[in-house]
C-alpha positions in Angstrom: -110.1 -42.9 -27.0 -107.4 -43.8 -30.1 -104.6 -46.0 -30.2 -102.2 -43.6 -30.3 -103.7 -41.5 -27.1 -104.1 -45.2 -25.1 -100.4 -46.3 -25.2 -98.0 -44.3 -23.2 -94.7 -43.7 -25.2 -91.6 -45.7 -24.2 -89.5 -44.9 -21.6 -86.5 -44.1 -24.4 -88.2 -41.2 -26.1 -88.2 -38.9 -23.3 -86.0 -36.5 -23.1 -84.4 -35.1 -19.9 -81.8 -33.0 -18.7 -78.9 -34.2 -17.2 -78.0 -33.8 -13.9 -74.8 -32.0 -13.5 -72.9 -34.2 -11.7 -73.2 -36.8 -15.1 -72.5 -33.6 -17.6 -68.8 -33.0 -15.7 -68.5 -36.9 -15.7 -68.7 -37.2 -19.3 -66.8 -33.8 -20.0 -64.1 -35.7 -17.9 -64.0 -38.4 -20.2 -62.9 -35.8 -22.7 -60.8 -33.1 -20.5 -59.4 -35.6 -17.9 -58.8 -39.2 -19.9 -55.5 -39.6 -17.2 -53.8 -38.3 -15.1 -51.4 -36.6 -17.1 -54.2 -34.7 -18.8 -55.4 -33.5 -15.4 -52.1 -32.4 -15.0 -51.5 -30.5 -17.5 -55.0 -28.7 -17.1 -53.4 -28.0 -13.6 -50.4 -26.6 -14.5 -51.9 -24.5 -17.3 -54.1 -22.6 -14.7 -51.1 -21.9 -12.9 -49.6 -20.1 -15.3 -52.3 -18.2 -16.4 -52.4 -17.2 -12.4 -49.1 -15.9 -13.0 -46.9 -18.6 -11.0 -43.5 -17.8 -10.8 -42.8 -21.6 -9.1 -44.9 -24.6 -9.7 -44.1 -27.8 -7.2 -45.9 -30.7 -8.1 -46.1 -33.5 -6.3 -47.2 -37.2 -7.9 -48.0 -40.7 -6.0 -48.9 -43.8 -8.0 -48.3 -42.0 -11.4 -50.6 -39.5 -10.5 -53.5 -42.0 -10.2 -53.2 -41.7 -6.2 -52.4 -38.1 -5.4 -51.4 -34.7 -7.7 -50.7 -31.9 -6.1 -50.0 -28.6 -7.8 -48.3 -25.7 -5.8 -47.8 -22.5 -7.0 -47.2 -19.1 -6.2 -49.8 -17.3 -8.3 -52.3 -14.1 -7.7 -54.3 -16.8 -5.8 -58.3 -17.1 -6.2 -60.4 -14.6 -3.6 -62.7 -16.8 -1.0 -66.0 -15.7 -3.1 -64.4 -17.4 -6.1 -64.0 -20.5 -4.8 -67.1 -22.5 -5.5 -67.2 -20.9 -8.5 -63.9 -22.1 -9.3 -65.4 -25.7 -9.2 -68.3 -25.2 -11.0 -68.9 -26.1 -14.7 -67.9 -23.6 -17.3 -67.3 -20.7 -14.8 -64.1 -18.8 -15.8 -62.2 -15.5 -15.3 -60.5 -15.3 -18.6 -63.2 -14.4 -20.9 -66.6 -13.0 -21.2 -67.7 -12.5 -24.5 -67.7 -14.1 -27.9 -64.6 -11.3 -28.9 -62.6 -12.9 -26.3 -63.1 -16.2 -27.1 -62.2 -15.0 -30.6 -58.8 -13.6 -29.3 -58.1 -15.4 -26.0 -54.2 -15.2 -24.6 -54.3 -17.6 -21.5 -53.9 -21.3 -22.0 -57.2 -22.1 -20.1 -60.5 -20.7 -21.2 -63.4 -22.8 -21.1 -63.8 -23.1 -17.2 -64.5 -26.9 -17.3 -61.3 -28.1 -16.7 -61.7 -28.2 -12.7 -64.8 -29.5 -12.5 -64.5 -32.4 -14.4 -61.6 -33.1 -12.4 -63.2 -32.5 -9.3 -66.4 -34.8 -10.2 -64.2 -38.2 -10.7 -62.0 -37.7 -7.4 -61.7 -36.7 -4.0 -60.6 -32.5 -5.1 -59.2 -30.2 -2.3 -58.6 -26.3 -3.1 -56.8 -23.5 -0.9 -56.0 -20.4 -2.1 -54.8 -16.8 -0.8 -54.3 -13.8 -2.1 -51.7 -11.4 -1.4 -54.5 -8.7 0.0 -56.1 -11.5 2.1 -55.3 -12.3 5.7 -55.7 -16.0 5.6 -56.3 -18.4 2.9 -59.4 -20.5 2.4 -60.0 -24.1 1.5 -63.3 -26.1 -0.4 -63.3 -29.4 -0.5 -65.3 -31.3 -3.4 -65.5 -35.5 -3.4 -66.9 -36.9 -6.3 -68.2 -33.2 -7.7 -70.5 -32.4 -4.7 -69.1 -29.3 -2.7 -68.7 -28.5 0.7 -68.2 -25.3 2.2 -65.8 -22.6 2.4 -63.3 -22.6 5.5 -60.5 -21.0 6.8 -56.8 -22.5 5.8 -53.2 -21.9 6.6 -51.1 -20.9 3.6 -48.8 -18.1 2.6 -50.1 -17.0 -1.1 -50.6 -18.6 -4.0 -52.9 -22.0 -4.7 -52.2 -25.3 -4.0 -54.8 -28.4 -5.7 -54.6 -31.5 -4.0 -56.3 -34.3 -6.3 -56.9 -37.6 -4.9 -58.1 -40.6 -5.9 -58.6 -40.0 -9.6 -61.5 -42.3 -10.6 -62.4 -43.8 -7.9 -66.3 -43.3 -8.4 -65.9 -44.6 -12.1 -64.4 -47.7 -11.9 -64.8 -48.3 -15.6 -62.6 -45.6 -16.5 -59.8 -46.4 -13.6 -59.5 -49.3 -15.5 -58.2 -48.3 -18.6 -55.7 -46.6 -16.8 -51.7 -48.4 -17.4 -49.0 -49.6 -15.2 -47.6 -46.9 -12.3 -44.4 -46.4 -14.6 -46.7 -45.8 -17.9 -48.9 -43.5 -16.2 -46.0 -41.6 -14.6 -44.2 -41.1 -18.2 -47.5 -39.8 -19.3 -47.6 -37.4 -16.5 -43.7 -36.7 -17.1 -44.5 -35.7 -20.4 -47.3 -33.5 -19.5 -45.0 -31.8 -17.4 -42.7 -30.8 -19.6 -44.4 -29.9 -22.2 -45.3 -27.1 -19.7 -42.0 -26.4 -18.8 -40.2 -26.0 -22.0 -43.1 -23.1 -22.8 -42.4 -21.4 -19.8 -38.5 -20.6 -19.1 -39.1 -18.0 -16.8 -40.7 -20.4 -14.1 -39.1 -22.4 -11.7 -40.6 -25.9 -11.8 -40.6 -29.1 -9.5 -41.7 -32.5 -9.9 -41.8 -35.7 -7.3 -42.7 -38.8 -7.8 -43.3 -40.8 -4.8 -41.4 -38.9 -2.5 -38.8 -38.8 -4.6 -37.2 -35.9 -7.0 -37.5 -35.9 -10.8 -37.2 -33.0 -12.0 -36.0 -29.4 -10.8 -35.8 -26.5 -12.9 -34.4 -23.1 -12.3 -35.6 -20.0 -13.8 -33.2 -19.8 -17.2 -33.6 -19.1 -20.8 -35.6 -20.4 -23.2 -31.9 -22.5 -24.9 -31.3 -23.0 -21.8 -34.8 -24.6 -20.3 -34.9 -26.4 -24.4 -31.0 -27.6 -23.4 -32.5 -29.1 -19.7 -35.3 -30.8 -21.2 -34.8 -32.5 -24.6 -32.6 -35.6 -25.1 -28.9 -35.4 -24.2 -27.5 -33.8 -27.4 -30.1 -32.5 -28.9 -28.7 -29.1 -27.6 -25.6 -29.0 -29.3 -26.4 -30.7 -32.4 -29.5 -27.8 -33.1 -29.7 -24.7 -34.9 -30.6 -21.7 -33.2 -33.9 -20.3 -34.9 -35.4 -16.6 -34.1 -37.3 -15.1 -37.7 -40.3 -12.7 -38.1 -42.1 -11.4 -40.8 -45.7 -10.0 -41.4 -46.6 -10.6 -37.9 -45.1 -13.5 -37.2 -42.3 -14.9 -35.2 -40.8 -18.0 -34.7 -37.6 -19.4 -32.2 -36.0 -22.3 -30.9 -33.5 -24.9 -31.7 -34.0 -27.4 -34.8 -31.5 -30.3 -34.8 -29.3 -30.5 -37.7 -30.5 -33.8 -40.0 -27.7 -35.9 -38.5 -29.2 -35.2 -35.3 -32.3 -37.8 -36.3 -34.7 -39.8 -34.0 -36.6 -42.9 -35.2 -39.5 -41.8 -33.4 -41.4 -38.3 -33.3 -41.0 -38.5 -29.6 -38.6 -35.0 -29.5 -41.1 -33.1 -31.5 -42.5 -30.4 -29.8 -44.4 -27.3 -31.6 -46.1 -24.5 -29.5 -48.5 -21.6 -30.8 -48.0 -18.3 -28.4 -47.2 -20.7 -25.9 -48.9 -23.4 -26.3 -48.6 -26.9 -26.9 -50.1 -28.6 -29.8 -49.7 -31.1 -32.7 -50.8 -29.3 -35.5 -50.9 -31.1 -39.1 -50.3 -27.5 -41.4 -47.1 -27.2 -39.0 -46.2 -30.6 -39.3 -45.9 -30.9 -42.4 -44.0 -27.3 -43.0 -41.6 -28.7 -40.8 -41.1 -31.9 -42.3 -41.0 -30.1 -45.9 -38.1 -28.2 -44.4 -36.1 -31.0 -43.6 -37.7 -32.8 -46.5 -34.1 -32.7 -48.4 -31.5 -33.1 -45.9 -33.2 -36.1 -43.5 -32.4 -39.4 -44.4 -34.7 -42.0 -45.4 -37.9 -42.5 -42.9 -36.3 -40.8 -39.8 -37.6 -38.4 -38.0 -36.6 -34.5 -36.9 -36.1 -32.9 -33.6 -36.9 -29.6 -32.9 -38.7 -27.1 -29.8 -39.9 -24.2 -31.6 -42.4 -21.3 -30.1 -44.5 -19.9 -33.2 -46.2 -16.3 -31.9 -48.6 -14.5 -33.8 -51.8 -12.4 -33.3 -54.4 -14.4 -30.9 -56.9 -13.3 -33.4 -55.6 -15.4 -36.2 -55.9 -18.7 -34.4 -58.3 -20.5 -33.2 -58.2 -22.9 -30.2 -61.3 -23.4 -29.5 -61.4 -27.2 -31.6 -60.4 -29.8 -29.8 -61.6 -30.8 -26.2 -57.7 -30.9 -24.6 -56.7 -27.6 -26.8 -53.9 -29.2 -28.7 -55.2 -28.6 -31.8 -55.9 -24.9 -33.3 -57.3 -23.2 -36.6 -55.2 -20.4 -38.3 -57.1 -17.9 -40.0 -54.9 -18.0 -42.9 -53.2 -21.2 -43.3 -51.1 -20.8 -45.7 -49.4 -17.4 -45.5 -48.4 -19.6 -41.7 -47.2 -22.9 -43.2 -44.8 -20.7 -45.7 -43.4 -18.6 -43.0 -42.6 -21.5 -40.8 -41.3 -23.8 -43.8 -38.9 -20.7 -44.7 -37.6 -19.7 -41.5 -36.3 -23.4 -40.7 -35.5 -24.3 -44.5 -33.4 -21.1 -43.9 -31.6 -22.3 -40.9 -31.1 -25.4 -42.1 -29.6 -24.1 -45.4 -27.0 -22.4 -43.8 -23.6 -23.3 -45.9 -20.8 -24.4 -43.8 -19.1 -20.9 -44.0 -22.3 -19.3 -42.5 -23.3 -21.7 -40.2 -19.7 -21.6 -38.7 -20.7 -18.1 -37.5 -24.1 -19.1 -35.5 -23.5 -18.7 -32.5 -26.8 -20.4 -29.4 -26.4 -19.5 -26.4 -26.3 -23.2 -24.5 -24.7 -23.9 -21.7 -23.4 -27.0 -23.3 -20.2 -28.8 -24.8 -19.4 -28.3 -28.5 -21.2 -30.5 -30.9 -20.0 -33.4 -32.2 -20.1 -32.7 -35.6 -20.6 -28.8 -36.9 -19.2 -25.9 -38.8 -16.1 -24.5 -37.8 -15.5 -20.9 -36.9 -13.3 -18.9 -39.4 -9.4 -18.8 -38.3 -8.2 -15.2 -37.9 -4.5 -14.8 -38.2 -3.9 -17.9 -36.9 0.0 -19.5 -37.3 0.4 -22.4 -39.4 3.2 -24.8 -40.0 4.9 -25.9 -43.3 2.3 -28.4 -44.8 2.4 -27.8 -48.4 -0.5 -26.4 -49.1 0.6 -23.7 -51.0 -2.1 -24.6 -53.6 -5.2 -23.6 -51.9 -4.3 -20.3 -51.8 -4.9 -20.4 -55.3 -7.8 -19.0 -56.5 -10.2 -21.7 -58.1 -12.3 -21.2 -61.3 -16.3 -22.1 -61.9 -16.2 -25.4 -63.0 -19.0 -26.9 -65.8 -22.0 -27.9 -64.1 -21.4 -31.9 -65.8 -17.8 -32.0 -64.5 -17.2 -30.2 -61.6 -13.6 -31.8 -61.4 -11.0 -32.7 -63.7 -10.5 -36.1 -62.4 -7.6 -38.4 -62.9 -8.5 -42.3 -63.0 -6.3 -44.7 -60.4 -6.5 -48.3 -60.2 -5.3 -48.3 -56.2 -6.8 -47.4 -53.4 -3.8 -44.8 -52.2 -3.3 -42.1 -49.6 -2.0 -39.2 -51.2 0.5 -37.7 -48.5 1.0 -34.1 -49.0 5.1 -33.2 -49.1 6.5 -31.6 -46.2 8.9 -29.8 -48.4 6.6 -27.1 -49.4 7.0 -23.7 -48.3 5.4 -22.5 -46.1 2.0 -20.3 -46.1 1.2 -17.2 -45.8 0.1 -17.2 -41.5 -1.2 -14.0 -41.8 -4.5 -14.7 -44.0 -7.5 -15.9 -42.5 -8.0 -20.1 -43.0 -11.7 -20.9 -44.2 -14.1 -23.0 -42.3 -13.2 -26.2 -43.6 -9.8 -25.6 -43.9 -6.9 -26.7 -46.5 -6.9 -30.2 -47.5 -4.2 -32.1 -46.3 -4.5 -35.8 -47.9 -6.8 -38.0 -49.4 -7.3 -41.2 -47.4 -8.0 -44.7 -49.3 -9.6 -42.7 -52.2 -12.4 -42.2 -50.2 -12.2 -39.4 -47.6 -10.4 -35.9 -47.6 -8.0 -34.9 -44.2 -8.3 -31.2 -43.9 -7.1 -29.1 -40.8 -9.0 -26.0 -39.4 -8.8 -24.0 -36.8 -10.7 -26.4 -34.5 -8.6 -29.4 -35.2 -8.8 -32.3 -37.9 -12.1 -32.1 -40.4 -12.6 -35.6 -42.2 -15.3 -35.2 -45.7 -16.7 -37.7 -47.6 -16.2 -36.8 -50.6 -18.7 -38.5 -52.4 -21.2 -37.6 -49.9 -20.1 -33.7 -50.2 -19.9 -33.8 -54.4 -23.1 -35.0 -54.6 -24.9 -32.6 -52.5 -23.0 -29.7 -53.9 -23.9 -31.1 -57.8 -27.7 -31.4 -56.7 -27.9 -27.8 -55.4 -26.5 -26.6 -58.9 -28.8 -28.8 -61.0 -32.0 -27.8 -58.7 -30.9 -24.2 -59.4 -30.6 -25.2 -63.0 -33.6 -26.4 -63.3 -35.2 -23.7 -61.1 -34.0 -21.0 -63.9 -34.7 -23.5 -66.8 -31.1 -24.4 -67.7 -30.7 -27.9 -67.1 -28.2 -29.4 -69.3 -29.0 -32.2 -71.5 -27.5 -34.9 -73.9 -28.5 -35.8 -77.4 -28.8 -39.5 -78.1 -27.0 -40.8 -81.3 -30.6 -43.1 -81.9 -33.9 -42.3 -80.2 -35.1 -44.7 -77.9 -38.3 -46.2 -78.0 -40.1 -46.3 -75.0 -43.1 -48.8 -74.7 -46.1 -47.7 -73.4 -50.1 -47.9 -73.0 -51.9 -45.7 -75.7 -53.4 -43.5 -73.3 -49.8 -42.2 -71.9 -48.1 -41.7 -75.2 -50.8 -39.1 -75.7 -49.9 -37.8 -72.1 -46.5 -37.6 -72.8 -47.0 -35.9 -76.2 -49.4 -33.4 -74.8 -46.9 -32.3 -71.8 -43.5 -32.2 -73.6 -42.1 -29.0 -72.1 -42.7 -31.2 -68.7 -40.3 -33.6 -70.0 -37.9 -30.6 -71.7 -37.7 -28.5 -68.5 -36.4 -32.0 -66.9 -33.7 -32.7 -69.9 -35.8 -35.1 -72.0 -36.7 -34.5 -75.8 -39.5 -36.7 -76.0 -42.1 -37.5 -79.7 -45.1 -39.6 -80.6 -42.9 -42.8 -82.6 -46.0 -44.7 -83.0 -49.8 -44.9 -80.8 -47.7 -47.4 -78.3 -44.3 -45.9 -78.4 -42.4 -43.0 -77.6 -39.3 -41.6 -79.1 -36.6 -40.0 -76.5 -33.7 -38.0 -78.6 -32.0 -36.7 -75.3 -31.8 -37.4 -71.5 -30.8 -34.9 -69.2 -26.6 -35.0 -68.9 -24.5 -38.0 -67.1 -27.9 -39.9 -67.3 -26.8 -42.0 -70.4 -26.3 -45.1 -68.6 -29.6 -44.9 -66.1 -32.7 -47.2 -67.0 -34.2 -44.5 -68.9 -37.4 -45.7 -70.3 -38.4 -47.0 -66.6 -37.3 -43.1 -65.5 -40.0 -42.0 -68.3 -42.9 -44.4 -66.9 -42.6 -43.0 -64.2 -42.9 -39.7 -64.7 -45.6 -40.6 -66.9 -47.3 -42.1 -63.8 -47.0 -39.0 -61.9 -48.3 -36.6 -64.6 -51.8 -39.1 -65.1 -51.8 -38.6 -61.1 -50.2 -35.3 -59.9 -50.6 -33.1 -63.0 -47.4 -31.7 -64.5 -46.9 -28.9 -62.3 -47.0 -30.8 -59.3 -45.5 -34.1 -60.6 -42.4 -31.3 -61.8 -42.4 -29.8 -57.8 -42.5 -33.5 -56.5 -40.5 -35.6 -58.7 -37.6 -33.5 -59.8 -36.0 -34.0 -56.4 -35.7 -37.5 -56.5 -35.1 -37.4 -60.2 -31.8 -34.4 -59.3 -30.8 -36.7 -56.5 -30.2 -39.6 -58.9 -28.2 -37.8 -61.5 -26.5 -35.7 -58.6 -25.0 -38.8 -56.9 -24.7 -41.0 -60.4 -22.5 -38.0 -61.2 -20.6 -36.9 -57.8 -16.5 -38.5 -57.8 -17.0 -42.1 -56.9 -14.7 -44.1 -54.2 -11.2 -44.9 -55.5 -10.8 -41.8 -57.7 -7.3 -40.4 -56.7 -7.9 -36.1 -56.0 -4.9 -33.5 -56.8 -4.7 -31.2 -53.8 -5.9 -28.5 -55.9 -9.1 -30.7 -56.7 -9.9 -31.7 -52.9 -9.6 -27.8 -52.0 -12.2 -26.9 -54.7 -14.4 -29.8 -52.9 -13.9 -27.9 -49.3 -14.8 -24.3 -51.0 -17.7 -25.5 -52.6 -19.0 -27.0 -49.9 -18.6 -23.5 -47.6 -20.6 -21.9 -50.8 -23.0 -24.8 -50.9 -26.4 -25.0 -49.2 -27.4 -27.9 -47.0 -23.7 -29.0 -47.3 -23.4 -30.8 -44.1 -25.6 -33.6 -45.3 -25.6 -35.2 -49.0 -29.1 -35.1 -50.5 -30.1 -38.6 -49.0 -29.1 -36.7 -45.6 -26.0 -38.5 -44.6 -23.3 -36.3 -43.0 -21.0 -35.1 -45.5 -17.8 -33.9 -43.2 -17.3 -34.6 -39.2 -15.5 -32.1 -37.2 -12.8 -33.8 -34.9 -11.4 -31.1 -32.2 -8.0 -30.4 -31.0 -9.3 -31.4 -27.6 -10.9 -34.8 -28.7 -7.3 -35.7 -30.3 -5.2 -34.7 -27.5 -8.0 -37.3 -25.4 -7.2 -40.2 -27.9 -3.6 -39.7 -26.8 -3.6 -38.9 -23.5 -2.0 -35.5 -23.8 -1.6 -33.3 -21.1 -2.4 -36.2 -18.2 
């Protein structure tokens, strides 16, 4: 006998199939990694039974007890074992369905993962049944079937979670952090399903109750107190695709990403393509590093998206990725776009108070008193695009008070959204009345915005305006990116720059695009020669120009202490209703605040 016949192989190389119990164990760690996960896999299969009411019931965060009533089509008493049992399912059967599935739960793993790390009890009836049954599992062995009292529907009682992994129980967190978890869980579920009543107790005590409602309604009930009335009501479709829901308008900011929620026909996920068309979308109206809020419902062909790619189904695959990420970034750049004039006429249907700041409704025939602004009703010309306004230098700080000697206007004609200007106050803010009340703008704020929408246009159809130096300016740089520059001048021409080889080290600049004269130039041209050598000039020209147009826009706009004619200030409100994104200047600070008649008469106590 050989070596290699006389000694056994080690224990390690054999392989062997593992016993089922172990397989749903370490599925659990995937499916089931708290009890908010176990949860949500809960309350998923309730829907997918058709559960008009869920009622769930939570002890200890869930780590103690979850229990999930609903009122479903129920599971039949042969089904029941099955039910528990690993990758047994009713929602598919073939590879074509899996290709195309419509129900939120699919895989038929979800229950008995949960069932083999705690103490699992199911009863279930349906309507055509007399009674209802009940199988019991504890630690993923199950018992048998046996007769139970309960009217219809399905109720799973989960107990214990963990308690035969004792590793695992110990990563769990405090009561309070587990409960948030499970919170969350819950409504994430909710929001996606208006049209069910929902419950949730923690410890005996209520949480949450939900009434059937819409889906403004249910987004109104659920999201952060305000979030309702500072959104914008969403509902586009094109080439098979739809989207709704509410998008908050950039003032409406979060530090966190905590009021995010995205869902894909009806589903919850955090998906990076939709991400990051959403944030392109409110790439130039948020301010600085702070983060959107928005619930919107994206529905589109089963067959075009694949969930089937991450163990809790939060991620998916779209067929075509990009035709997606350009229907969603349009549809919300759209609605967040709107100019004040047209946002003025969106009307969401939220059962809610008006927000704090937004566009006001047009005025129609409504009675005004003598307050001299006879000048507004004149009609205002296009102005250059490198002086909008015909300013008039102070060296005060003043309130210009309008004369109540004027005569009076003309009642009968309509008074725009923004209204008629009324005074400027400490050269910094214009007073306007509308019809809702008092309307306070910022006006350098609102100029700048409504000078980097006409310069991004400008630029868009080649047009951007720019100034010849008097001398060229001689830029210093490495060999290597005067040859860059020299080789991709009509980059630097579309953005307003005449740029020429001066020497191998130095490059000659004979204009700058206009009201850029006194800006740090050759540090401007660096960097744009930094973002050619990395980005290419067609994407260094889609990714730069916007801070480069936001710099000239606000070095530009009317500064503080610069004294506006009544005529001038109007021109500022009109451009603003005509202006895109004009409720937030391009570093997305608000540019106007709405105060109501309501709000004023509160200040003063009127009417008490």
């Amino acid at each position: 006998m050989t070596a290699a016949t006389s000694t056994p192989p080690p224990a390690f190389a054999n392989i062997r199939v593992l016993p089922d119990q172990l397989i749903n164990q370490i599925a659990a760690g995937e499916v089931v990694e708290r009890p908010a996960a176990a949860l949500k896999e809960l309350l998923e299969n309730s829907l997918d039974a058709g559960a008009r009411r869920v009622d769930v019931d939570l002890e200890q965060g869930g780590a103690r007890l979850i229990r999930v009533t609903d009122d479903g089509e129920g599971i039949a008493k042969h089904d029941l074992p099955l039910a528990l049992a690993r990758h047994a399912t009713s929602k598919i059967r073939s590879l074509e369905d899996l290709e195309s599935v419509a129900s939120l739960g699919f895989r038929g793993e979800a229950l008995a993962s949960i069932a083999s790390v705690s103490r699992l009890t199911l009863t279930s009836r349906r309507q055509v049944e007399r009674h209802a049954w009940r199988i019991e599992a504890l630690g993923g062995e199950v018992g048998a079937t046996e007769p139970a009292a309960l009217a219809a529907g399905t109720v799973i009682e989960t107990r214990d979670l963990y308690y035969n992994t004792p590793a695992r129980r110990k990563f769990l967190k405090s009561e309070t952090t587990e409960f948030s978890h499970a919170e969350e869980s819950f409504r994430r579920v909710a929001l996606s399903a208006p049209a069910v009543a929902f419950a949730l107790t923690h410890n005996g005590r209520a949480s949450l109750m939900l009434k059937p409602a819409g889906a403004n309604i249910r987004i109104a009930e659920l999201m952060a107190e305000g979030f309702a009335e500072a959104s914008v009501g969403i509902d586009e479709s094109s080439a098979g695709f739809r989207i709704a829901g509410l998008a908050a308008r950039p003032a409406y900011s979060r530090a966190t990403r905590d009021e995010q929620y995205v869902y894909v026909n009806g589903r919850f996920v955090r998906d990076k393509l939709l991400a990051h068309a959403v944030r392109a979308a409110y790439e130039d109206v948020l301010h600085h590093q702070r983060q959107p809020a928005y619930a919107l419902f994206l529905e589109l062909d089963p067959g075009l998206v694949d969930v089937n790619v991450h163990p809790a189904k939060t991620e998916v695959r779209f067929r075509d990725g990009r035709a997606v990420h350009q229907f969603v970034f349009h549809a919300l750049n759209k609605a967040l776009s709107r100019s004040a004039a047209e946002a003025g006429a969106v009307v969401v249907s939220l059962p809610a108070a008006a927000p704090a700041w937004q566009p006001a409704r047009p005025w129609s025939g409504a009675e005004q008193t003598r307050l001299g602004l006879e000048q507004a009703r004149e009609p205002y010309a296009a102005r250059p695009l490198a002086a909008p306004f015909p300013f008039r230098p102070v060296d005060r700080v003043g309130l210009d008070v309008v004369s109540s000697a004027a005569p009076p206007v003309d009642a009968s004609a309509d008074v725009p959204p923004l209204g008629f200007a009324l005074a400027q106050l400490h050269g910094i803010y214009v007073l306007a009345q509308n019809a809702a009340g008092l309307v306070l703008v910022d006006m350098h704020a609102a100029h700048e915005r409504i000078l980097y929408e006409r310069l991004k246009s400008a630029l868009d159809l080649d047009t951007l305006p720019a100034q010849p130096l008097l001398a060229p300016l001689a830029v210093s740089l490495a060999e290597r990116d005067v040859e860059l520059a020299s080789e991709n001048a009509e980059f630097f021409r579309r953005l307003g720059f005449d740029v020429a080889v001066l020497s191998p080290r130095e490059l000659a600049v004979r204009s700058v695009p206009a009201q850029m004269a006194d800006l740090d130039v050759p540090a401007m041209i660096r960097d744009l020669v930094g973002d050619l050598r990395q980005y290419g000039s067609s994407r260094a020209l889609t990714e730069q120009r916007n801070e480069l147009l936001g710099t000239m826009a606000c070095h530009a706009a009317v500064r503080a202490n610069r004294a506006l004619t009544l005529p001038e200030m109007n021109a500022l409100l009109r451009d603003m209703e005509a202006t895109e994104r004009s409720g937030q200047c391009n570093h997305g600070r608000p540019t106007w605040y709405q105060v109501t008649l309501a709000e004023l008469d509160r200040m003063f106590m009127r009417g008490r």
